[in-house]
C-alpha positions in Angstrom: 10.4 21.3 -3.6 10.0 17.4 -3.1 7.3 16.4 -0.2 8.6 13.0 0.8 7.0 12.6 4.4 3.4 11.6 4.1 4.3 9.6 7.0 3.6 12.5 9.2 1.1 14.1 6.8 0.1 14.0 3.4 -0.8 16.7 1.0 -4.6 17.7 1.2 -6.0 15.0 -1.6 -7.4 16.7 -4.6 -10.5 15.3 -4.2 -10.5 16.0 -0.6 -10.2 19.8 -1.4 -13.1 19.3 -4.0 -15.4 17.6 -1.1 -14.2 19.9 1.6 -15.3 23.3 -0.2 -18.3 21.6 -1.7 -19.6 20.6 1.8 -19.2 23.8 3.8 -21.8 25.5 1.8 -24.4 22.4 2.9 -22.5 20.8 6.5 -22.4 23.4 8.5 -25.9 23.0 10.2 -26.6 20.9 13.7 -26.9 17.0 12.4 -28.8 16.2 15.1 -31.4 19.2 14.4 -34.9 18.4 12.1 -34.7 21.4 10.1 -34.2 21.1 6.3 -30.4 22.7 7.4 -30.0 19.9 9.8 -31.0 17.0 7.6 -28.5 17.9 5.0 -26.0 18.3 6.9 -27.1 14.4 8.6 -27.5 13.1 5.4 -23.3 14.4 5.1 -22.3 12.8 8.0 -24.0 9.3 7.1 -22.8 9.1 3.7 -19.1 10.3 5.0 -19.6 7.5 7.4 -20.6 4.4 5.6 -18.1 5.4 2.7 -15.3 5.6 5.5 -16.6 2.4 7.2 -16.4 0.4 3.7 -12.8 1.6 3.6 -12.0 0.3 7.1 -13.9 -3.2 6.9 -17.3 -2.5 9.4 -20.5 -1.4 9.4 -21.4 1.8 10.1 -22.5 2.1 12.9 -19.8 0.6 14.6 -17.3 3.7 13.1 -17.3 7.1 15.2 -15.1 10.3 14.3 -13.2 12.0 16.4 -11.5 15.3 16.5 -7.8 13.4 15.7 -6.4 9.7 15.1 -4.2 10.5 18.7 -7.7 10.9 20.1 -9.2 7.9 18.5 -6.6 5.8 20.2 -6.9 7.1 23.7 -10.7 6.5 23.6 -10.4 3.3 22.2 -7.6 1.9 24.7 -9.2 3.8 27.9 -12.9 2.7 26.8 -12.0 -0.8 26.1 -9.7 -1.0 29.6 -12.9 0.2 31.7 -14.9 -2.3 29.9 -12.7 -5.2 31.3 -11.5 -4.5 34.5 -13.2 -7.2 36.2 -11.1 -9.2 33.8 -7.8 -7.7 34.5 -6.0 -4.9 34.5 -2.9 -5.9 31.9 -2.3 -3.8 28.6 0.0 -5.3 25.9 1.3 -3.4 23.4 4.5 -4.2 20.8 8.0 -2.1 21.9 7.3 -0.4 18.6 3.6 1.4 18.6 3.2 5.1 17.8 3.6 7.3 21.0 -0.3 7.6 21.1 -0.5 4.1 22.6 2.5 4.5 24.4 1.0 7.8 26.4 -2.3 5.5 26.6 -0.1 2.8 28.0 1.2 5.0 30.6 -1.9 6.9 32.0 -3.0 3.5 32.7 -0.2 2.7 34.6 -0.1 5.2 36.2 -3.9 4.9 37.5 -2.8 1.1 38.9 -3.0 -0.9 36.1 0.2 -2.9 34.4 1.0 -3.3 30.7 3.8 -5.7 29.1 5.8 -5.1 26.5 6.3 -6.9 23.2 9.8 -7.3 21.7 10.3 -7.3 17.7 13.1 -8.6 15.4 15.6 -6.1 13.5 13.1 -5.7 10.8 10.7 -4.0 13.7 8.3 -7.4 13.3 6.8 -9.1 16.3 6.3 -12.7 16.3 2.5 -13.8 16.7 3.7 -16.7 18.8 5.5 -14.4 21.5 2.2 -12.3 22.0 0.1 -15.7 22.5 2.7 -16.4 24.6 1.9 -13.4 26.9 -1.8 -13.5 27.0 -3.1 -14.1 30.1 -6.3 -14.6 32.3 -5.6 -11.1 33.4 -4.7 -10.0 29.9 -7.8 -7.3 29.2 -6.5 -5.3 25.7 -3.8 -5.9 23.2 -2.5 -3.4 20.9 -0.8 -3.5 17.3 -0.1 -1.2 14.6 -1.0 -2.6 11.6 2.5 -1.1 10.2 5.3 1.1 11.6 5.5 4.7 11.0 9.1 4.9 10.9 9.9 1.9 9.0 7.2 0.5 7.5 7.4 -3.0 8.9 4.1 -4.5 8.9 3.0 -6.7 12.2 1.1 -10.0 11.8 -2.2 -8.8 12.2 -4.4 -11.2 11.3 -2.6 -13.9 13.2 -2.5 -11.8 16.1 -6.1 -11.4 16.1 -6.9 -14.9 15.9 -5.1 -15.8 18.4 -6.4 -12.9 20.9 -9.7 -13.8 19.8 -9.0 -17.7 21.3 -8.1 -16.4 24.2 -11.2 -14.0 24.5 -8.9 -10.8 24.4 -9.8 -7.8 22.2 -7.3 -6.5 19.6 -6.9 -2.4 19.6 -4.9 -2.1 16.0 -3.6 1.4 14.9 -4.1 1.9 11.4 -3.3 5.1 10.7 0.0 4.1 8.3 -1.8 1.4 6.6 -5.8 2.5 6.0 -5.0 3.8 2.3 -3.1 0.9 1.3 -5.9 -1.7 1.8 -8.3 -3.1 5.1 -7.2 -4.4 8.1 -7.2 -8.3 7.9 -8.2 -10.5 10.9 -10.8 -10.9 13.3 -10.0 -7.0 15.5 -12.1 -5.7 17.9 -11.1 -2.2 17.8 -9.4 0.2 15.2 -8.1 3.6 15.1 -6.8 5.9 12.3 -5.9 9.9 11.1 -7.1 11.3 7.8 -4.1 13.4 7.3 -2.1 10.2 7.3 -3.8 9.3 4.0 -4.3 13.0 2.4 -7.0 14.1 3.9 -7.8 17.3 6.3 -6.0 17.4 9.9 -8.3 17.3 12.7 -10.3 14.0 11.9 -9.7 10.4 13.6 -12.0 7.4 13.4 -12.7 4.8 15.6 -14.2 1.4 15.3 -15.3 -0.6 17.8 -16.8 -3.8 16.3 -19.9 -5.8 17.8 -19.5 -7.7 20.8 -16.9 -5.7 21.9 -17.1 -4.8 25.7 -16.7 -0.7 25.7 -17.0 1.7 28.1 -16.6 5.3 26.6 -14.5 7.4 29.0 -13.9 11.5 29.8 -16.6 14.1 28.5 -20.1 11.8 28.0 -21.9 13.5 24.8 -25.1 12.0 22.4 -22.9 12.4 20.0 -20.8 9.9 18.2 -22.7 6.9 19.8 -21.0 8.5 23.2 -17.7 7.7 22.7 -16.6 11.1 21.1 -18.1 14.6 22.2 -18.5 17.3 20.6 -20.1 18.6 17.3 -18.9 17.3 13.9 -17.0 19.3 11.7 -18.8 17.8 9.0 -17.2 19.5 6.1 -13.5 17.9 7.0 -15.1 14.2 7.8 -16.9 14.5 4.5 -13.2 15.3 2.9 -11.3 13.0 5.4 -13.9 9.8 3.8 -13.7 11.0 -0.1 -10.2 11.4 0.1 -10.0 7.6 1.8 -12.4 6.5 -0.8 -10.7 7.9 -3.9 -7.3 6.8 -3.0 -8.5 3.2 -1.8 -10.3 3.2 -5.6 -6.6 3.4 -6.4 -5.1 0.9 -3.9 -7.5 -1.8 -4.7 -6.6 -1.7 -8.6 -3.4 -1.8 -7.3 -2.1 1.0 -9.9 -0.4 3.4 -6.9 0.4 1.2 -4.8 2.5 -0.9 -7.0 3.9 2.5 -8.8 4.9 3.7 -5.2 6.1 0.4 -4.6 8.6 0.1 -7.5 9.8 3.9 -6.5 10.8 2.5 -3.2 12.2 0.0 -4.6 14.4 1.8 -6.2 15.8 4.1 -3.5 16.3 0.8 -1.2 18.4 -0.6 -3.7 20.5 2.0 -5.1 20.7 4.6 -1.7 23.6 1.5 -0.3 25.1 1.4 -3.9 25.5 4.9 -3.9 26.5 6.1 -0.1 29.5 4.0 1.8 28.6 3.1 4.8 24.6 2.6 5.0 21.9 0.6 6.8 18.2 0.0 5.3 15.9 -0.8 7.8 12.8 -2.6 8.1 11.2 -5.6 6.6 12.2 -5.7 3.0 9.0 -7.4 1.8 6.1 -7.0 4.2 5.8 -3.3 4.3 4.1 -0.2 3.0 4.2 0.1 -0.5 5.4 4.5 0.2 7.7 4.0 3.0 11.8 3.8 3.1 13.9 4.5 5.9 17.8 4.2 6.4 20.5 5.3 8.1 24.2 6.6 7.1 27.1 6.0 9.3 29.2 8.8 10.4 26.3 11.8 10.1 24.8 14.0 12.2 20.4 13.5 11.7 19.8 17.4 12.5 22.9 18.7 10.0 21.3 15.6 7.2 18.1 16.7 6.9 18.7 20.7 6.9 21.3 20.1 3.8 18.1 18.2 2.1 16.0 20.5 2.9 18.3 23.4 1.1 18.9 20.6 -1.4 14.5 20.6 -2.0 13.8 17.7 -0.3 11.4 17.5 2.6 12.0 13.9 4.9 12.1 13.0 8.0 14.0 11.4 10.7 14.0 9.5 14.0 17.3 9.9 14.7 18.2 11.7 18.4 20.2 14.2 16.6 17.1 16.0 15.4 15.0 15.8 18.9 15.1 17.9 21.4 15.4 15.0 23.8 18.6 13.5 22.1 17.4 10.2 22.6 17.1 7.8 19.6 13.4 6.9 18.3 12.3 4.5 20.6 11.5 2.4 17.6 14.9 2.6 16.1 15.8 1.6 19.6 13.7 -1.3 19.8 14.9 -3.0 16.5 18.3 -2.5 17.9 19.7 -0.7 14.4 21.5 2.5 13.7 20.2 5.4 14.9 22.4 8.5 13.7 22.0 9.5 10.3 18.6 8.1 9.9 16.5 9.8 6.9 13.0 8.5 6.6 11.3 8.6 2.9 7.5 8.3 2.6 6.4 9.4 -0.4 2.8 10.9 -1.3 0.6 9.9 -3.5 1.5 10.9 -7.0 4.9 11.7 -6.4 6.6 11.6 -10.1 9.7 9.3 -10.6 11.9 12.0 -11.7 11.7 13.6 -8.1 12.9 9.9 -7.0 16.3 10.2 -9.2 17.0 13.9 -8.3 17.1 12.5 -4.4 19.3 9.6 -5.6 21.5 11.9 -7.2 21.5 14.7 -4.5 21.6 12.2 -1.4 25.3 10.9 -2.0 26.5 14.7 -2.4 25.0 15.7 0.8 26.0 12.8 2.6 29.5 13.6 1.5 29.1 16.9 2.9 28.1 16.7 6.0 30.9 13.8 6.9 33.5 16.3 5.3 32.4 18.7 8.0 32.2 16.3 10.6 35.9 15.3 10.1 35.3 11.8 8.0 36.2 12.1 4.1 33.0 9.7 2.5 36.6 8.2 0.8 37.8 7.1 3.9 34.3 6.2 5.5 35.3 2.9 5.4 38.3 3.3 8.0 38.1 6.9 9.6 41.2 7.8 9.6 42.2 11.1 12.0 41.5 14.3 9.9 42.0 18.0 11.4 38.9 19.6 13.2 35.4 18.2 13.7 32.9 20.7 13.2 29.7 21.5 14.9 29.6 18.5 17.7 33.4 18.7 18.6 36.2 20.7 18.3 39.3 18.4 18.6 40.8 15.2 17.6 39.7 12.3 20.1 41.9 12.2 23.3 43.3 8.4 23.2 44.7 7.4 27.2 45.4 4.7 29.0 42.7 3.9 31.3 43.4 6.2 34.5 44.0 4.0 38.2 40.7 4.4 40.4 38.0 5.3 37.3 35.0 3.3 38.9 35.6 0.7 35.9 35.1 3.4 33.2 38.2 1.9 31.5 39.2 -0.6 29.0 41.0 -3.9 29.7 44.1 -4.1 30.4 46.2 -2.3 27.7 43.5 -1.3 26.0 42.6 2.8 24.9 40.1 4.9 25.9 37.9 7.7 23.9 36.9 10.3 26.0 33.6 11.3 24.3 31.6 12.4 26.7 29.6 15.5 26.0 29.6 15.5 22.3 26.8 13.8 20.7 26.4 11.9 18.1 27.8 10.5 15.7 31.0 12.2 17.4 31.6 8.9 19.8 31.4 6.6 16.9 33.7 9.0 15.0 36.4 9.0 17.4 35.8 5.7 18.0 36.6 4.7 14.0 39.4 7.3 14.0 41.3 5.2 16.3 40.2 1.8 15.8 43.2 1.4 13.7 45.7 1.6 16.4 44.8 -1.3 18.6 46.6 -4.4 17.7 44.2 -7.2 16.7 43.0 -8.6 20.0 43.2 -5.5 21.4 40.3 -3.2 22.6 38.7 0.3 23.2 36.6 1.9 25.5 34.3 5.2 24.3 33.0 7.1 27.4 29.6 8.7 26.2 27.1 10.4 27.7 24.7 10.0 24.9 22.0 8.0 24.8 22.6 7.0 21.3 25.8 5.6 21.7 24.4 2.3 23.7 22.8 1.4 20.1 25.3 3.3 17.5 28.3 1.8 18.5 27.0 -1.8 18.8 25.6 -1.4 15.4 28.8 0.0 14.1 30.2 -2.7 15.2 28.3 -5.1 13.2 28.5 -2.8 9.8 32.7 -3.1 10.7 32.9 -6.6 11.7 34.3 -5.5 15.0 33.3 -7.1 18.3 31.1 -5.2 20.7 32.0 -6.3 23.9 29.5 -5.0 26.9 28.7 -1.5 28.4 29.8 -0.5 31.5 28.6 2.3 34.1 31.4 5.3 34.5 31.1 8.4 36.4 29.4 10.2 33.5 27.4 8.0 31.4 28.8 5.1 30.2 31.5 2.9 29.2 31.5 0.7 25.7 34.3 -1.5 25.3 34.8 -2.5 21.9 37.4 -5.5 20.5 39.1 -5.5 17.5 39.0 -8.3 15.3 40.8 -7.4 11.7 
């Protein structure tokens, strides 16, 4: 079996094993107690927390741990929010954070403050310029991931900061994707990361909050942690959570796994389009994580994808809406305005061997295959989705083709033109049908899909794009929604 999503978690590092089952036979005592039990287990903690504060780029005293990285987030948004309110009350954050800061960015909303959102290019990127753009007198935090979780994109930190610092503004950066890899660079105020992002236990965070940064710890008050995290330690997992950081930084900095990673994903970005009709990479090409490759395949279900790669030994991930339980596309995906269904994310662990890298290049195009088969789209015909007998899973028939009914509240096409009835089946079933009768409108000519899937206001635009087709404009229908497509060859 083939691990590739240390995206979401990494194996437990070898040497964060070793460290783990070395310190709970010496850090299981009160650090804060004087007894000779007490002081070892202190003399844990501080060594955990100056090696894990030379990783992140601070002193040590300015680094706390926390139970998770989710956690470390909330205390740093809410405690630095409280610290300013006499400045304002305005949170920024970019379209594409992690759903920590996005939760964050609601409670405080929701307790009177406001927040703006920051747009990013198709790559997932935001542009320093638009965020100094946005800063304001009443401006109190800004927030930025260091690099995307789903993608890998990485954000212009250290111009970001500068320019927040100019305008007196304190930079919250989440970390968690990008830690192993290297240091945050820029003038941040506050940081927050998870060790099981970067191999080691679950259930430790970290928090910096550099000098001079206004803070006012919020929810349980505790001695503990400089305040700003209660509870006690579980020392044995932050000693693990900062060995495991250390020995794999040891690695990033000579640049051995990094670059070896690297040249792995370099591979699957290159060869996955070669090998599959009908796919888009995604993120930045160049400034990104050295681990991480996402893509998505046109014409396949997310959910049916990533259960035939599972079967196939291959463990990945996804943010398509086809394997969420909300069937909504990843608001990230979203953001960037790509292809949603059939999205596969790679994120490969450290010291993942190159031959499990070829066996997924040679597997993925077979599965692919597959799963269109089933869906009612030969991967020969991709390309032009010609009508074939019987989709399975998502629908049952061929695509109803009509000419827009009198009276339909504008759910039709223009005049002459088809429409799809594809409401109720999810995706990639509307782009599908869609393709399957593409081919029947003369040139000029146009087609309207009726969906009631939230995917389809990105997946059909995008198919669009990958088939040189013009997208036209959404309309409101009775049900969901009306997507009027043109054709142009």
């Amino acid at each position: 079996m083939s691990y590739f999503d240390a995206a979401s978690a990494a194996p437990l590092h070898p040497v964060a094993r070793e460290a783990l089952l070395a310190s709970l036979d010496e850090g299981w005592a009160d650090p804060a107690r004087l007894y000779r039990e007490g002081r070892r287990a202190r003399l844990l903690l501080d060594a955990a927390r100056e090696a894990a504060a030379e990783a992140v780029g601070c002193r040590p005293d300015e680094l706390v741990f926390t139970p998770s990285g989710t956690q470390a987030v909330h205390a740093g948004v809410s405690g630095a929010l409280a610290a300013r309110r006499r400045v304002g009350r305005r949170l920024l954050h970019s379209a594409v954070e992690h759903s920590a800061v996005l939760h964050a960015a609601e409670v405080h909303e929701a307790a009177g403050g406001t927040r703006g959102e920051l747009a990013v290019d198709r790559t997932g990127r935001v542009a320093a310029g638009e965020v100094g753009a946005a800063l304001g007198p009443d401006t109190a935090l800004v927030c930025l991931q260091s690099a995307n979780h789903e993608v890998g994109t990485e954000q212009p930190v250290e111009e970001v900061a500068a320019l927040c610092r100019e305008a007196d503004v304190p930079l919250l950066v989440d970390a968690a994707q990008s830690l192993p890899w290297g240091p945050v660079p820029g003038a941040w105020s506050l940081l927050a990361a998870s060790a099981h992002k970067w191999g080691g236990p679950p259930g430790v965070g970290l928090l910096a909050v550099r000098k001079g940064t206004r803070f006012a710890p919020q929810g349980p008050h505790d001695e503990r942690e400089s305040g700003r995290s209660a509870g006690f330690e579980n020392i044995p997992a932050v000693v693990a959570a900062a060995a495991s950081l250390r020995a794999l930084r040891a690695g990033a900095e000579t640049g051995d796994e990094a670059a070896r990673l690297r040249r792995l994903v370099d591979r699957i970005r290159e060869r996955v389009p070669q090998l599959v009709p009908d796919v888009e990479v995604v993120g930045d090409p160049v400034h990104r994580l050295p681990h991480l490759v996402t893509f998505s395949c046109l014409y396949v279900d997310g959910e049916a994808l990533l259960h035939e790669l599972d079967r196939a030994g291959f463990s990945v991930s996804s943010g398509s809406s086809c394997t969420s339980s909300t069937l909504t596309p990843s608001h990230v995906l979203r953001a960037m305005g790509v292809l949603s269904e059939g999205n596969v994310r790679v994120s490969l662990p450290y010291g993942t061997a190159e031959a499990e890298v070829e066996r997924f290049l040679e597997v993925l195009p077979q599965v692919v295959r597959s799963v269109r088969e089933r869906l009612g789209v030969p991967a020969a015909e991709a390309g032009t989705a010609r009508a074939t007998a019987g989709e399975a899973g998502h629908a049952t028939r061929e695509p109803e083709a009509v000419e827009p009914a009198a009276g339909s509240g504008g759910s039709g096409g223009e005049s002459g033109g088809l429409v799809v009835d594809s409401l109720g089946k999810r995706c990639p079933i509307p782009v599908i049908e869609l393709a399957k009768v593409i081919g029947e409108v003369p040139v000029g000519g146009t087609v309207t899909v009726l969906s009631d899937d939230e995917a389809a206001r990105q997946d059909i635009p995008a198919w669009c794009s990958m088939r040189g087709q013009e997208y036209v404009g959404e309309r409101a229908a009775e049900r969901g929604a009306a997507y009027v497509v043109r054709r142009r060859a």
